[in-house]
N, C-alpha and C positions, 0 to 999 in steps of 0.2 A: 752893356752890363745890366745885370738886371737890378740890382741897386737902383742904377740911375732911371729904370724903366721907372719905377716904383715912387721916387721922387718928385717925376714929371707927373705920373697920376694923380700926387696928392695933391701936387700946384695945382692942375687942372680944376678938379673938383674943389678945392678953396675957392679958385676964383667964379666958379659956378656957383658958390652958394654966397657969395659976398653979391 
């Protein structure tokens, strides 16, 4: 789903900028 594609991206990049 691309929903969840998009969800996983923004975890991603959170925890790159934490």
């Amino acid at each position: 789903e691309l929903t969840d594609l998009k969800k996983t991206l923004i975890v991603e990049v959170e925890q790159l900028k934490s």
